[in-house]
N, CA and C of each residue as an Amber inpcrd file, in Angstrom:
protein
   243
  55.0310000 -10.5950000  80.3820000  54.7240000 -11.5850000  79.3710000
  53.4050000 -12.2800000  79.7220000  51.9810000 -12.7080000  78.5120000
  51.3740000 -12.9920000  79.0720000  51.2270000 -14.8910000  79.2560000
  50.6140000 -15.2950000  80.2280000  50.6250000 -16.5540000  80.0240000
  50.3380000 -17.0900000  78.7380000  50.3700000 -18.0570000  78.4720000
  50.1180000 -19.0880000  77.0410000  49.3870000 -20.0540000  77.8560000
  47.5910000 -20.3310000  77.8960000  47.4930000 -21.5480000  78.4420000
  47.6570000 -22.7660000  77.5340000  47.7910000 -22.2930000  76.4460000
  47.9630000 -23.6620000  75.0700000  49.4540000 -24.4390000  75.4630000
  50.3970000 -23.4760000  75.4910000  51.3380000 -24.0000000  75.7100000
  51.6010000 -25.3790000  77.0130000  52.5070000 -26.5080000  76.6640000
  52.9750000 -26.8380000  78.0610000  54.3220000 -26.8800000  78.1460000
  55.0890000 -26.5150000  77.3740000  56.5360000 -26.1270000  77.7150000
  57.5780000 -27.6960000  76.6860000  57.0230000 -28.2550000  76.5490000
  57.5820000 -29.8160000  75.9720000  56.9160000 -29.4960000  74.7430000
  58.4240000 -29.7630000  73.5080000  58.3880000 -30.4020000  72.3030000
  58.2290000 -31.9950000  71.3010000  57.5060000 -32.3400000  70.1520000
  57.1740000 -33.0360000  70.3630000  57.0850000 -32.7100000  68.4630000
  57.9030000 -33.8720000  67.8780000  58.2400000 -33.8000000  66.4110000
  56.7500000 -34.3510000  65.6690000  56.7340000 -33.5200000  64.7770000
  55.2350000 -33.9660000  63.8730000  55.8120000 -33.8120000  62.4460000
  55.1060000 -34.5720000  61.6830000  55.1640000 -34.8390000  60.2020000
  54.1080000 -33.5670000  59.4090000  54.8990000 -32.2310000  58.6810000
  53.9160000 -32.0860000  57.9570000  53.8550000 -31.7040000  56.4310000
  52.7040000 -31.3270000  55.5540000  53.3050000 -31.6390000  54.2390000
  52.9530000 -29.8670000  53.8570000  53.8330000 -29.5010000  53.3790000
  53.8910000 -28.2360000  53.1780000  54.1330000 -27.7660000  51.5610000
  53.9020000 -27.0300000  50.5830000  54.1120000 -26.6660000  49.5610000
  55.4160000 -26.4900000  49.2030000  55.8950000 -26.9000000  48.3920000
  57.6470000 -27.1910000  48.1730000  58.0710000 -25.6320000  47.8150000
  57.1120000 -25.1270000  47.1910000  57.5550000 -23.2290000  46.9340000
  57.3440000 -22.5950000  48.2480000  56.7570000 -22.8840000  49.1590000
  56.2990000 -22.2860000  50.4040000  57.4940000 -22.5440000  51.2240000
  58.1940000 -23.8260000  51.4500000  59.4040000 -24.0510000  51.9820000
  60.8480000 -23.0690000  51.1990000  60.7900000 -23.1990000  50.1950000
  61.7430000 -22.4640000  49.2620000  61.4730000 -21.2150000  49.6800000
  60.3640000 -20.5810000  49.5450000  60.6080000 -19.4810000  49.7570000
  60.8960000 -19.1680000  51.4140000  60.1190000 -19.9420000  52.4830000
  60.8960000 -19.3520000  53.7370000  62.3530000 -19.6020000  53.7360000
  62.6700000 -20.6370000  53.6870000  64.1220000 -21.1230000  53.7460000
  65.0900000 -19.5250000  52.9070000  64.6360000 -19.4540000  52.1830000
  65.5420000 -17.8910000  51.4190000  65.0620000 -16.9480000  52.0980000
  64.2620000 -17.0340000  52.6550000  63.6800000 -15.6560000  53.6200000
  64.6610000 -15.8080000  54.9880000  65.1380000 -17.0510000  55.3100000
  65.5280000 -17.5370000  56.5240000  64.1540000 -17.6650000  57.7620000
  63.1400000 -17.7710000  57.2290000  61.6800000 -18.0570000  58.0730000
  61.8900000 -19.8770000  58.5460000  61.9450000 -19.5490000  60.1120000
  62.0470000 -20.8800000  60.8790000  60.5370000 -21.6690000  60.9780000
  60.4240000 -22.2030000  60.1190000  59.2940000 -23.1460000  60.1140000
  58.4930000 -23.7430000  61.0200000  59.1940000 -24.0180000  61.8430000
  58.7000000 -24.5680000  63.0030000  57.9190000 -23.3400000  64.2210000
  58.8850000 -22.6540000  64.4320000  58.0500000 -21.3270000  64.9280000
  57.1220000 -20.6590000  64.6600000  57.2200000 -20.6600000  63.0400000
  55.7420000 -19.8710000  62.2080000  54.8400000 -20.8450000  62.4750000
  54.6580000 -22.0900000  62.5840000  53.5000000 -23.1250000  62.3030000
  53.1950000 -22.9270000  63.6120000  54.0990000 -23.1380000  64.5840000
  53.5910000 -23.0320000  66.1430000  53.0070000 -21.6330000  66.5690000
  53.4010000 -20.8100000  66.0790000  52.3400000 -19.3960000  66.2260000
  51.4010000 -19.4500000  65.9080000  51.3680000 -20.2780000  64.4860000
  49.7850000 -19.5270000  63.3170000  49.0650000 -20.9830000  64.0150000
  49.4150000 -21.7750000  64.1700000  48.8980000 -23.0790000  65.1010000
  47.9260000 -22.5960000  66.2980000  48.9410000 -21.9460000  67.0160000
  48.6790000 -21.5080000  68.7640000  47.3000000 -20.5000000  68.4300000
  47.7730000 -19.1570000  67.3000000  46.5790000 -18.6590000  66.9190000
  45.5440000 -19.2850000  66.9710000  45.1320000 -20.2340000  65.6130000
  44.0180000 -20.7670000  65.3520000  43.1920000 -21.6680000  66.5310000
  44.4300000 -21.9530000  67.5720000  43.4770000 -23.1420000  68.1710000
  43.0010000 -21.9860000  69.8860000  43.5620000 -21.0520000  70.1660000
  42.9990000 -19.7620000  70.8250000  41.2590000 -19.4770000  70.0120000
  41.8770000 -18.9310000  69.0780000  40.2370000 -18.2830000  68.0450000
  39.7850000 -19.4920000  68.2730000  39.7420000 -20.8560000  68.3170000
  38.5350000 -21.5640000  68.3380000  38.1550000 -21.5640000  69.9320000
  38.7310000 -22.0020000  70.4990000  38.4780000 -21.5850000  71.9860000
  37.6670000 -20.3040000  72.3330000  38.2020000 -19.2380000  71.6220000
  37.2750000 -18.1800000  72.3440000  36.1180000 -18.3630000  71.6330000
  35.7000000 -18.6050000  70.2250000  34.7890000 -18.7600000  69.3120000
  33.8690000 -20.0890000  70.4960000  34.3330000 -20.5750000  70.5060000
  33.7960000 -22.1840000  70.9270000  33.0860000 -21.6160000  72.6380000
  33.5980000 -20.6490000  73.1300000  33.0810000 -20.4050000  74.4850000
  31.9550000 -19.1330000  74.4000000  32.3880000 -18.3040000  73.4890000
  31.4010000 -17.4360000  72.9880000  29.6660000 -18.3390000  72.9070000
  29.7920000 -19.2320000  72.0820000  29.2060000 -20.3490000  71.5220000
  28.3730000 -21.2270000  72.8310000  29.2940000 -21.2470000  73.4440000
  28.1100000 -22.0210000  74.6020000  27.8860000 -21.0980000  76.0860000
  28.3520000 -19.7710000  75.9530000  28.0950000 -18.7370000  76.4440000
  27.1340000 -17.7700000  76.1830000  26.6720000 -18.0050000  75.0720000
  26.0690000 -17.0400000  74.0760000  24.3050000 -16.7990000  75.3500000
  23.5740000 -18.0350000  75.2430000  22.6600000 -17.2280000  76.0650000
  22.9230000 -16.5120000  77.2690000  23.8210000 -16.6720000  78.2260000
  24.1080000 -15.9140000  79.0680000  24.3330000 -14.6730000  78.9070000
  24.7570000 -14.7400000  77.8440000  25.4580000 -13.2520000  77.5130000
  24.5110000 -12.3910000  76.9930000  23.6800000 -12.7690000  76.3620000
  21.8960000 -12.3060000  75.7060000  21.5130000 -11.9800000  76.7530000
  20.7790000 -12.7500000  78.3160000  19.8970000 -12.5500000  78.9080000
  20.5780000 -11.3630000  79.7930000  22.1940000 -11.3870000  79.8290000
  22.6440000 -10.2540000  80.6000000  22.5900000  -9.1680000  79.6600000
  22.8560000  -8.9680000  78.8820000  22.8170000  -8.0490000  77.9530000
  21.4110000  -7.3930000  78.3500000  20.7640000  -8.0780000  77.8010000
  18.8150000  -7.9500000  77.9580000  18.6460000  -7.0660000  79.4910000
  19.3650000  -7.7960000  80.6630000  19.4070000  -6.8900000  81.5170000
  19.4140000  -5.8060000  81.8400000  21.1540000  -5.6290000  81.2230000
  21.4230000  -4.2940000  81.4170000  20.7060000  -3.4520000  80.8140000
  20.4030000  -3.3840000  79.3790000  19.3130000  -2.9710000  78.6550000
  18.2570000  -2.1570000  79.1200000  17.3440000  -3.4410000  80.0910000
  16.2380000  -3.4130000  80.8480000  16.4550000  -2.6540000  81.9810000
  17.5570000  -2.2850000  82.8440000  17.8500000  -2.1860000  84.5130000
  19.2220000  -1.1320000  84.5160000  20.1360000  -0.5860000  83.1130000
  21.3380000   0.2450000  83.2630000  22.2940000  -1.2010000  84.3810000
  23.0790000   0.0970000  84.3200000  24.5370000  -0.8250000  84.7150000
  24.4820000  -0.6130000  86.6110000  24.3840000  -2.2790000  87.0750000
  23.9320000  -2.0830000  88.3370000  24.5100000  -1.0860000  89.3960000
  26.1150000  -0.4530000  89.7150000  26.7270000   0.3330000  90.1580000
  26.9570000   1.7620000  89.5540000  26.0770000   2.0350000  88.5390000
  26.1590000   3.0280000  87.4240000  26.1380000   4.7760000  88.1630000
  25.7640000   4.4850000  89.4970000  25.3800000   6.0040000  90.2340000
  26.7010000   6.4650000  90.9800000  27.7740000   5.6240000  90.7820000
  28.8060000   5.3180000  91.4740000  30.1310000   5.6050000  90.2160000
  30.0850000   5.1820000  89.1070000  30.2610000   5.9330000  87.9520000
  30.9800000   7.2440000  88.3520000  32.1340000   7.6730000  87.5570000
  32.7500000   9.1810000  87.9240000  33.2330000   9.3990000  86.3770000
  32.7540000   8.7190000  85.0080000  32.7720000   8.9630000  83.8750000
  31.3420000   9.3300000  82.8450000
């Protein structure tokens, strides 16, 4: 299983306002509300994290790029593919 660093293991009741057909219809689906929001939740706030580190990573990742580019892959003679 892989870690969750979002997670910390403690629940913690929130107010939210949801579409009254959107409830109707999970509730007849038997879709646990609380679990779907905490997934599609956990999702979105991951994608911003990686988005957000991409983001202030980004020149590093250019000038290495640019490197390798410039110089091949430094252990590349060592390579058995």
């Amino acid at each position: 299983m892989k870690h969750d660093r979002i997670a910390s293991g403690k629940r913690r009741s929130v107010n939210m306002t949801i579409d009254t057909g959107v409830v109707a219809a999970a509730r007849e689906a038997g879709i646990n509300l609380s679990q779907v929001a905490e997934a599609a939740i956990r999702e979105a706030a991951q994608a911003e994290r990686s988005r957000q580190w991409r983001e202030d990573n980004r020149e590093w990742m250019e000038a290495n790029n640019k490197w390798v580019e410039e110089n091949g892959l430094p252990l590349e003679r060592y390579r058995l593919f």
